[in-house]
C-alpha positions as CSV (number, residue, x, y, z in Angstrom):
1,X,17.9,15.9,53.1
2,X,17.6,15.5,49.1
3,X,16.6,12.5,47.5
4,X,17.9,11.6,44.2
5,X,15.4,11.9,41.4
6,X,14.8,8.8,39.0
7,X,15.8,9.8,35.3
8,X,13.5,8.7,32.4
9,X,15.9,9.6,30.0
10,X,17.2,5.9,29.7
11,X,13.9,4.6,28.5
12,X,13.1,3.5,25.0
13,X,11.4,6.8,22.7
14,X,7.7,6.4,23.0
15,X,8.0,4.9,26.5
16,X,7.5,7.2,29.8
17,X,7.7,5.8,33.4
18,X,4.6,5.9,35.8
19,X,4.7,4.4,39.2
20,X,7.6,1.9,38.4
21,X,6.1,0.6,35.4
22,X,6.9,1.7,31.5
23,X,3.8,2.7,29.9
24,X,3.9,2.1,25.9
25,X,2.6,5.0,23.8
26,X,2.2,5.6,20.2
27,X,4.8,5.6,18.4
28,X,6.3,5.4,15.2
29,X,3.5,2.7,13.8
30,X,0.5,4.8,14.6
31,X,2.1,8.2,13.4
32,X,3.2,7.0,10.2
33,X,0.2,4.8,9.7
34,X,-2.1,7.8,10.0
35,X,0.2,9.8,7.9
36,X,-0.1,7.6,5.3
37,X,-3.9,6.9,6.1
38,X,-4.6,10.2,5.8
39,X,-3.0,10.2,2.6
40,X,-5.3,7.8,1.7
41,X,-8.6,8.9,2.4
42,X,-7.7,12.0,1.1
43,X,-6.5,10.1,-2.2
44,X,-9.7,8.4,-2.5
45,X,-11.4,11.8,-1.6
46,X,-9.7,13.1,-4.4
47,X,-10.0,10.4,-6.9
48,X,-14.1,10.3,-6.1
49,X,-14.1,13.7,-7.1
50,X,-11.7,13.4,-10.1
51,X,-13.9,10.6,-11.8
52,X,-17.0,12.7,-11.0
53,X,-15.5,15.6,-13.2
54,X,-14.6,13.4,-15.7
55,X,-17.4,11.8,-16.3
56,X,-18.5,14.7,-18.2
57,X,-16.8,12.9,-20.9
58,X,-18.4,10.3,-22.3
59,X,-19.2,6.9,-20.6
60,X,-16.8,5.1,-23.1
61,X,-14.3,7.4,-22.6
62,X,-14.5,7.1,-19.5
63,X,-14.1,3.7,-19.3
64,X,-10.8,3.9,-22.0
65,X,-9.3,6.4,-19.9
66,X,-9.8,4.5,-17.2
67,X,-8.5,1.2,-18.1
68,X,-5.5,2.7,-19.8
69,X,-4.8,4.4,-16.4
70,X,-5.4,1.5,-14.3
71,X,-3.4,-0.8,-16.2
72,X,-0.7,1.8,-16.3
73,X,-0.9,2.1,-12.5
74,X,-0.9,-2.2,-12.1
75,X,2.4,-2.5,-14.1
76,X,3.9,0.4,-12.2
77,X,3.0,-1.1,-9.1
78,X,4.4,-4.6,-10.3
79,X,7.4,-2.6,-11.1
80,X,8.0,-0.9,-8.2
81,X,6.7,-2.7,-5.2
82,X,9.8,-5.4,-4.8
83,X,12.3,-2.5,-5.1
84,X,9.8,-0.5,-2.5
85,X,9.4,-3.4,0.0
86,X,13.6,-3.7,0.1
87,X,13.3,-0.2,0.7
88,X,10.9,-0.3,3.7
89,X,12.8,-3.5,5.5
90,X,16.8,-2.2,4.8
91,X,17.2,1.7,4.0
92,X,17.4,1.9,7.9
93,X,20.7,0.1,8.1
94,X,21.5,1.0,4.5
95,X,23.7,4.4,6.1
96,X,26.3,6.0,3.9
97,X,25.2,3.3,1.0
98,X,21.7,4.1,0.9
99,X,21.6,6.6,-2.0
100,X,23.4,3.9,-3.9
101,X,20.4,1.8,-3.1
102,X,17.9,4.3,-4.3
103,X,19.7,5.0,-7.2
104,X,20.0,1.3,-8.4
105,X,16.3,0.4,-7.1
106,X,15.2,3.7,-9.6
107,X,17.2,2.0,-12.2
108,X,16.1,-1.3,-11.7
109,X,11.9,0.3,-11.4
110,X,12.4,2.3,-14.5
111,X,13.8,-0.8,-17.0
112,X,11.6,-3.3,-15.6
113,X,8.4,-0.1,-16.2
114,X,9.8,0.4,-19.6
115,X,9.7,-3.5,-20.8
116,X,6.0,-4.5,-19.0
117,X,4.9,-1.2,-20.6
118,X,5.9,-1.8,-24.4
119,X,5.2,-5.7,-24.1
120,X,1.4,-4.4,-23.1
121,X,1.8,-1.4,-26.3
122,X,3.1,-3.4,-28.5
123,X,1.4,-7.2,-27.9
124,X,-2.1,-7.0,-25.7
125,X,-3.3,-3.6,-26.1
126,X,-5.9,-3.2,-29.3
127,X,-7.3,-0.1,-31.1
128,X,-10.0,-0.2,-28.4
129,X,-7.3,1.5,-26.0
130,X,-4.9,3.1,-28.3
131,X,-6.3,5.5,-31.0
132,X,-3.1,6.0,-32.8
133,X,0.9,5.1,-32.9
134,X,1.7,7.9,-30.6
135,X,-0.8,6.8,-27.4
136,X,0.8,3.4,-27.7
137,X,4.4,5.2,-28.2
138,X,3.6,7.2,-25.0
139,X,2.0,4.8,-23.1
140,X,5.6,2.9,-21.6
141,X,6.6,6.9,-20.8
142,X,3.5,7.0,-18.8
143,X,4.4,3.4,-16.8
144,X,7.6,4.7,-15.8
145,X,6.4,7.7,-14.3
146,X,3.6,6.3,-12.5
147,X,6.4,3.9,-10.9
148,X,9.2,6.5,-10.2
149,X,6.3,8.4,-8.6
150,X,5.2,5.4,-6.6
151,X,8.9,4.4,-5.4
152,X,9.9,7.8,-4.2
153,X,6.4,7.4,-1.7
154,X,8.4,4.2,-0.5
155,X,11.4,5.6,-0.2
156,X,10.2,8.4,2.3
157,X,8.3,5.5,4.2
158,X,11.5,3.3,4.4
159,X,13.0,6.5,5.5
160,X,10.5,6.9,8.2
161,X,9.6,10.0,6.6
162,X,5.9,8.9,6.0
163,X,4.8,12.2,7.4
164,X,5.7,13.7,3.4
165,X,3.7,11.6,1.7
166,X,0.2,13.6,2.5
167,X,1.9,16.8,1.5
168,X,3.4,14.9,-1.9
169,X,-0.3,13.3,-2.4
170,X,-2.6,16.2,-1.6
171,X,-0.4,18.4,-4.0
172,X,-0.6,16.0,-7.0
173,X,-4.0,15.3,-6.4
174,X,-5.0,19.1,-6.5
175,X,-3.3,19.4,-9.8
176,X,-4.8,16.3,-11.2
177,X,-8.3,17.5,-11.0
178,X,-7.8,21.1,-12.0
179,X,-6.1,19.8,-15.2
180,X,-9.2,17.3,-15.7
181,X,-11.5,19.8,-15.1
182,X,-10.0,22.2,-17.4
183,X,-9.8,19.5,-20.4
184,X,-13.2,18.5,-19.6
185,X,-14.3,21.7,-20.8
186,X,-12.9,21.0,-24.6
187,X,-13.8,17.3,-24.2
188,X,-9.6,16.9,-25.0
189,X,-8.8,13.4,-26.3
190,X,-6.9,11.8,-23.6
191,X,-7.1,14.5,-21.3
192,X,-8.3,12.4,-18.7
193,X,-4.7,10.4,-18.5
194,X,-3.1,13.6,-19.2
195,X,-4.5,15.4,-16.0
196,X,-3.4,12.4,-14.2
197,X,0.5,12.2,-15.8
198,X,1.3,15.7,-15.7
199,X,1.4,16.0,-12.0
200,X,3.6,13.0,-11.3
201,X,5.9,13.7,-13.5
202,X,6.5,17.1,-12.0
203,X,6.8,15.4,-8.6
204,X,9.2,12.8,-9.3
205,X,11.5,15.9,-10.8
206,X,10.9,17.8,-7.4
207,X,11.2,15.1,-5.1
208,X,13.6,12.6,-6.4
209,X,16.7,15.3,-6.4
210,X,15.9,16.6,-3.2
211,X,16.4,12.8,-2.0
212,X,19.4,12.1,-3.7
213,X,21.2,15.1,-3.2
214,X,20.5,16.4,0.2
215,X,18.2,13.8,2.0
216,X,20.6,10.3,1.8
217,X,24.1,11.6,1.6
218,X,23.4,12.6,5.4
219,X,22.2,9.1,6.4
220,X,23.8,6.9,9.5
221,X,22.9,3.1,9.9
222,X,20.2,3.2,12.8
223,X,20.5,0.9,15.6
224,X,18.4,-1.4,16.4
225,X,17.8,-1.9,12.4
226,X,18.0,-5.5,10.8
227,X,21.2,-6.2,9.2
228,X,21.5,-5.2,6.1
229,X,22.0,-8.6,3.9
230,X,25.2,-9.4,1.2
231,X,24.3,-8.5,-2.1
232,X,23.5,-12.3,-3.2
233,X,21.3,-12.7,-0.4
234,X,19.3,-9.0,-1.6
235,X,19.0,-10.2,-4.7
236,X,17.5,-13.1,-3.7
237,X,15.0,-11.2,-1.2
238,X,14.2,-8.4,-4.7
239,X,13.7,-11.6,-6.7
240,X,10.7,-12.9,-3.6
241,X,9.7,-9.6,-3.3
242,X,9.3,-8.9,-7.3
243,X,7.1,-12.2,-7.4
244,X,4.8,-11.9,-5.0
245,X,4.1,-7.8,-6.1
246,X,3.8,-9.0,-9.4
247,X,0.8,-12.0,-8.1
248,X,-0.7,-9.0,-5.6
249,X,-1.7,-6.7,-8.7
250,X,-2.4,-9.3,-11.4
251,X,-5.8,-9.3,-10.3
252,X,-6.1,-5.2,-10.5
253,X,-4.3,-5.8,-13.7
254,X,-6.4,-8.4,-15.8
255,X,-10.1,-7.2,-13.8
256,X,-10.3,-4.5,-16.4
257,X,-9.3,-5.9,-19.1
258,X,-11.6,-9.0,-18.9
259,X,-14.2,-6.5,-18.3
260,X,-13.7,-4.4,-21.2
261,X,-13.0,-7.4,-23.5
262,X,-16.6,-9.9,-22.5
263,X,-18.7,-6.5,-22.0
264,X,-17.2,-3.4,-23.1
265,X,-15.5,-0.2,-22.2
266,X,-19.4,1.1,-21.0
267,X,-19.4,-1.6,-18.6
268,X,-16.3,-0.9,-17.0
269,X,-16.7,2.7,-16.1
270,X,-19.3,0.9,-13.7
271,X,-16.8,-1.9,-12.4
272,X,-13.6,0.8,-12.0
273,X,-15.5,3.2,-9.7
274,X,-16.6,0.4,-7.1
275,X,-13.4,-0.9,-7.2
276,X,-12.1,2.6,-6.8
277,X,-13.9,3.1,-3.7
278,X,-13.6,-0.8,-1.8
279,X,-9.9,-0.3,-2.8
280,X,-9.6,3.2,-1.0
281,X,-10.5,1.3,2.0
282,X,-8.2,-2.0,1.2
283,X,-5.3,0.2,0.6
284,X,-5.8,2.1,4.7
285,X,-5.3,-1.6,5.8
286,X,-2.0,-1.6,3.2
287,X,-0.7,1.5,5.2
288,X,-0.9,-0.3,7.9
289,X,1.5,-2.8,7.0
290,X,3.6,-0.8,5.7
291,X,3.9,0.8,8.7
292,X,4.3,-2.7,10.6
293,X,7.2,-3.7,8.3
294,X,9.0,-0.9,8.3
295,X,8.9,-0.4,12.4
296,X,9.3,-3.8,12.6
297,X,12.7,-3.7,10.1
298,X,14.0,-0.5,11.8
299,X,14.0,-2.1,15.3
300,X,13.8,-6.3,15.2
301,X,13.0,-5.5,19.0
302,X,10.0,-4.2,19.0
303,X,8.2,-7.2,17.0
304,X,5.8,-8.2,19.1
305,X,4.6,-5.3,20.3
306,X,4.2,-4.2,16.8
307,X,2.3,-6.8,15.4
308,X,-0.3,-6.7,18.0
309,X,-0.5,-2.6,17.6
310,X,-0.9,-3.2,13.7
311,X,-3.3,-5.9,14.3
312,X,-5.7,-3.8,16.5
313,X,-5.3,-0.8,13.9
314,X,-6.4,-3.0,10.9
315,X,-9.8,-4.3,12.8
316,X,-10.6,-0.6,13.6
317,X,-10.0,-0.2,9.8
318,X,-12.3,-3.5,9.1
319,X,-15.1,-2.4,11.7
320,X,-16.0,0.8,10.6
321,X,-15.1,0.3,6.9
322,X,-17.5,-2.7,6.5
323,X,-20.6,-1.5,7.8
324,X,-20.0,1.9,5.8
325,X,-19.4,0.6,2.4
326,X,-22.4,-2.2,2.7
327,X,-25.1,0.8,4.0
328,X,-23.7,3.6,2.0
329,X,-22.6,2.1,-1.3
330,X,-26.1,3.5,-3.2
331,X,-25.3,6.8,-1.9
332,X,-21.2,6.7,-2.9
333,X,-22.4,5.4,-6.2
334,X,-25.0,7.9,-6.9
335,X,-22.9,11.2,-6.1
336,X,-21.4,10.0,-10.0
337,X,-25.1,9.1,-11.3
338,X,-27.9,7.3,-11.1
339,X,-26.9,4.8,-13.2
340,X,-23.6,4.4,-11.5
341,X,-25.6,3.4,-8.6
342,X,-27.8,0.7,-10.2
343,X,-24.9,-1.1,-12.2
344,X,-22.1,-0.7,-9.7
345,X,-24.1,-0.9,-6.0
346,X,-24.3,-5.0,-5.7
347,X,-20.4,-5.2,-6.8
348,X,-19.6,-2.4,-4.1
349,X,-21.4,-4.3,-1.6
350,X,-19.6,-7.9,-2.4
351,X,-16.2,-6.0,-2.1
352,X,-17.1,-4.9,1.0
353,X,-17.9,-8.0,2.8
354,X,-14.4,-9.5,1.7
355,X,-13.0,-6.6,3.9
356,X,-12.3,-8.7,7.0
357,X,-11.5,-12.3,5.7
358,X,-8.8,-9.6,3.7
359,X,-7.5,-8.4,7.3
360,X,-6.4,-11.8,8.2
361,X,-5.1,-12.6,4.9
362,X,-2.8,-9.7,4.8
363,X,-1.9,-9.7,8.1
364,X,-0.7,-13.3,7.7
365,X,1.6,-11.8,4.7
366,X,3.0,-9.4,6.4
367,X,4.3,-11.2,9.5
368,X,5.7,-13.9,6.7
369,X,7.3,-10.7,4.8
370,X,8.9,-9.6,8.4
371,X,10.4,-12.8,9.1
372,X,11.7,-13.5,5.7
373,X,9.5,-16.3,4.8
374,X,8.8,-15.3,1.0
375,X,7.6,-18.8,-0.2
376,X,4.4,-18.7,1.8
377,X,3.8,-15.1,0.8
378,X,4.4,-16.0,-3.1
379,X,2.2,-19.3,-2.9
380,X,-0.6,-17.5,-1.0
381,X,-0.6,-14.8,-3.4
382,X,-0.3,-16.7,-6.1
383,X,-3.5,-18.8,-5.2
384,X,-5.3,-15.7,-4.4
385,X,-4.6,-14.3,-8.2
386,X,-5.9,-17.9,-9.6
387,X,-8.9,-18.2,-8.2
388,X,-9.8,-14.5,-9.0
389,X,-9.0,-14.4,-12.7
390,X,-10.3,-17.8,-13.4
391,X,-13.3,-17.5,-11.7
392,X,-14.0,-14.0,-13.2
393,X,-13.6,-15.3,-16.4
394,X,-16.6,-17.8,-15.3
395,X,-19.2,-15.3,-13.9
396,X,-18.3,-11.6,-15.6
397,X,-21.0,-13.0,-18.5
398,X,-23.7,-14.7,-16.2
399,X,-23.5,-12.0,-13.4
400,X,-21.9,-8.9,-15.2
401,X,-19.8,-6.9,-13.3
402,X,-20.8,-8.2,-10.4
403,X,-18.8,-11.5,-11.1
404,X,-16.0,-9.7,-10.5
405,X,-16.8,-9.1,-7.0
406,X,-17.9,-13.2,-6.1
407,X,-14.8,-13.7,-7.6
408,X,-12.4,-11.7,-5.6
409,X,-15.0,-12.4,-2.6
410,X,-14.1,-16.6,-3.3
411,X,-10.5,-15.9,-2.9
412,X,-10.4,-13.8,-0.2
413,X,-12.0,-16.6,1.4
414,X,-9.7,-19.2,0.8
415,X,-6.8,-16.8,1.6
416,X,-8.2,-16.2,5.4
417,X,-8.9,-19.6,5.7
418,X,-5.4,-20.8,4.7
419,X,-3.9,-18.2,7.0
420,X,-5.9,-18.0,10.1
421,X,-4.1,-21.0,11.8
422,X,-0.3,-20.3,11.2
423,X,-1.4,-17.1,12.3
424,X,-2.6,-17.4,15.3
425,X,1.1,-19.6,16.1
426,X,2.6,-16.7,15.1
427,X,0.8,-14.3,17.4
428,X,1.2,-17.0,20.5
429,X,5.0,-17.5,19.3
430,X,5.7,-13.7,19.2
431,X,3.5,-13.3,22.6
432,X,6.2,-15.8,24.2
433,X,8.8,-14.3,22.9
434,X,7.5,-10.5,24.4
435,X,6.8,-12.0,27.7
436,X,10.5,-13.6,27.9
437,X,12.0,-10.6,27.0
438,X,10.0,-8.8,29.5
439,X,11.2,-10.9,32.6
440,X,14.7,-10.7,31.2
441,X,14.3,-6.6,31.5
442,X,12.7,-6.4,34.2
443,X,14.5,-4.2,36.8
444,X,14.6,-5.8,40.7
445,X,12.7,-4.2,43.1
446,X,14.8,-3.1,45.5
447,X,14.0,-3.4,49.8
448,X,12.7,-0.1,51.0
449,X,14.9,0.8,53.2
450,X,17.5,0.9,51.2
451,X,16.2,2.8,48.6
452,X,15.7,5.2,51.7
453,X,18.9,5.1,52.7
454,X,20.9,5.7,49.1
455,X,18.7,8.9,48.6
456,X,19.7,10.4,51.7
457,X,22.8,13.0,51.2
């Protein structure tokens, strides 16, 4: 007698069957989340050291070099992070027409780079940032790259090829501070934003052929993956997406600035490195939901399951980064100076207790973002920038730097407290919904004896 063995090969990847019952195991969220967490913390690694070497330079500067870089990085962000987010939700179901997605997304990212970066050259910037013709001449080149380089990172993700991105990261990152410690040793003009061009631009030649030419020409439409929309109705999702990226870094954006114009380029060497460091820890809980959209976009199945596994990922994120930054800011802070740690340790510390009213803030946006629902994601964000600016503009004198940080504590705030209700109807909706679908999958358990019986031969 031989009994008939039961096959696991029909179960879902990331699934194995125990006893009659499917037992979930990480999958695709977790993987590429700690890919891309990892990239992260090695990032912020990175930078922490980067900013140590540079502050060989002096304070002001640093604090030049440092605005110029970070205003660079906002618009490139602002330019590249609708094109990205279509990227994440649709390049699965994209198939044979997903290089002609890339290629017009890089189009789109590079015009819109070019025009935010001469409007800021030619009409906001002052001599304070620019030196001469030629820095503010260079200065859209240097938006463009920074957003080519930050698009081709969303490309791999919407590609569920998040696994690259360390490898991508820890390569540019090396490069970056051996060229800032080698100009540090002249005291080169500009070598600080130098150290940190150079490498991107070599990537974004590397990577971005490779991509075009051998990575998406091979590509099929993946099942499972949400329909890819008409070409009025993208447009229209770019458009939601453009608006709220360009509300999520206004704050990032216009802190510096305000900074640097109420108390000067000194000050705001000790405003960028806190904000360096609380933003290291903001952008894990980003990789998160990346990771959650794009799952969630390459298999509309799988919602539920994938919110709650993002969810629990983000307050891991929250619990241990919380306590860490509000004991260990001094310490952070003072591997850069002493007086790093005296002007910047109060701001660090405020930054750090928005950490989990920003976990339910973002999660809120990116269920919305999954379900299409880009007007709550644009007001929310929106309301968030408000209150941050105008408020900074309030305190920065009274409180100095550490204005910022009530500020964008305020909002954060108001953000969780706006979201924490529809959010938990989408968690009980979504919960419904997995617990329906279960019963409708679940297999009848058949009488014993017959099992029996059909696995005799």
């Amino acid at each position: 007698m031989a009994v008939r063995p039961r096959s696991d090969e029909s179960l879902p990847s990331g699934q194995h069957r125990r006893r009659g019952r499917r037992i979930p195991l990480p999958g695709g969220l977790e993987l590429n989340a700690v890919a891309l967490m990892a990239t992260s913390g090695m990032t912020a690694l990175f930078g922490l050291v980067f900013w140590g070497v540079a502050a060989r330079y002096p304070a002001e500067e640093v604090g030049r070099a440092s605005a110029l870089i970070n205003t660079a990085m906002m618009m490139s962000v602002v330019a590249s992070l609708g094109t990205g987010l279509l990227f994440t939700r649709f390049l699965g179901s994209a198939g044979e027409r997903s290089r002609r997605m890339v290629l017009a997304g890089y189009g789109v990212t590079a015009l819109i780079a070019a025009v935010l970066g001469s409007g800021f050259a030619l009409f906001f910037a002052d001599d304070t940032l620019f030196g001469s013709g030629a820095e503010r001449a260079a200065f859209p080149l240097l938006v463009v790259v920074l957003a080519l380089f930050a698009l081709q990172d969303w490309a791999l993700i919407g590609l569920q090829a998040a696994r690259w991105v360390p490898i991508e990261q820890f390569l540019f990152s090396a490069v970056k501070l051996g060229l800032v410690a080698m100009f540090a040793v002249t005291a080169m003009r500009n070598g600080i934003v130098l150290a940190w061009a150079t490498p991107a631009a070599l990537a974004v030649l590397v990577i971005t052929p490779t991509l075009l030419l051998r990575v998406l020409p091979r590509r099929s439409s993946k099942e499972g993956a949400v329909a890819l929309p008409s070409r009025r109705a993208l447009g229209a999702l770019f458009l939601g997406e453009y608006a709220t990226g360009a509300t999520s870094v206004i704050v990032p954006l216009c802190m510096p600035l305000i900074v640097v114009s109420l108390l000067g380029t000194e000050a705001n060497a000790y405003y960028a490195l806190p904000w360096l460091i609380s933003e290291a820890v903001t952008v894990l809980l980003w990789n998160i939901a990346s990771s959650y959209i794009t799952e969630a976009s390459n298999d509309v199945r799988q919602g539920p399951a994938l919110m709650r596994r993002a969810w629990r990922l983000s307050w891991l994120i929250g619990f241990t980064g919380t306590p860490f930054l509000l004991i260990g800011a001094p310490w952070l802070l003072s591997l850069l100076g002493d007086t790093y740690a005296e002007e910047g340790t109060s701001l660090l510390r405020l930054m750090a207790a928005a950490l989990p009213f920003t976990i339910v803030h973002g999660m809120y946006i990116s269920v919305s973002r999954v379900k299409q629902q880009m007007g709550r994601v644009v007001v929310l964000q929106t309301l968030s920038a408000v209150i941050v600016v105008v408020l900074a503009l309030v305190l920065v004198r009274p409180l100095g730097v550490d204005g910022v940080g009530v500020a964008y504590l305020c909002a954060e705030v108001v953000g969780c407290a706006i979201a924490a209700v529809p959010l938990i109807r989408a968690f009980r909706a979504d919960a419904d919904q997995g617990a329906q679908g279960e019963l409708e999958s679940e297999p009848v358990t058949e009488p014993l004896g017959r099992v029996r019986a059909e696995g005799i031969t």
